[in-house]
C-alpha positions, 0 to 999 in steps of 0.5 A: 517538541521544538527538536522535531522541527530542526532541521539541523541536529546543532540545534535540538537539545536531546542528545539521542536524537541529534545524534541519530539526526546527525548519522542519518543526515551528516554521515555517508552510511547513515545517508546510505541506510536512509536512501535505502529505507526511502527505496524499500518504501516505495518499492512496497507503495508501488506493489500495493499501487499494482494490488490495489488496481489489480482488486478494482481490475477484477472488481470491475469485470466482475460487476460487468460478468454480473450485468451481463447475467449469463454466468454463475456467481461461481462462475464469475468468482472463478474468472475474476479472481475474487471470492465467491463473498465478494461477488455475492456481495457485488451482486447484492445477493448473500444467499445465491 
């Protein structure tokens, strides 16, 4: 256990692991692979970041179509984006 608390590969006693820590750390392309695995990640969080908030966009303007009630749940299912499930469940009402 102590050798996923180095820092350094010098002093962990499994050598596959501190060879690996020493590509990644030491080397140029392993510094390289690492920016770019670091990169991907947040690239990914930043998309589901901007999925999320376009789910609570819609969820919140479905909430507002319903309270206004002048619109079917169809309706508002077809405007918001979300499933005709989730506005029922909005709504409180499975069976509309």
């Amino acid at each position: 256990m102590s050798d996923f608390y180095c820092t350094k590969a010098d002093g962990m006693y499994y050598k596959e692991l501190s060879d690996k820590v020493r590509h990644y750390k030491e080397s140029e392309e392993g510094v390289k692979a690492m920016c770019d695995i670091w990169e991907e990640v947040k690239n990914e969080g930043i998309q589901e970041g901007k999925i999320e908030g376009k789910l609570e966009a819609s969820i919140e303007n479905a909430k507002t179509m319903l309270r206004l009630g002048k619109l079917s749940l169809e309706e508002i299912a077809v405007y918001s984006g979300l499933s005709i499930e989730k506005v029922r469940e909005l709504a409180g009402n499975k069976s509309a």
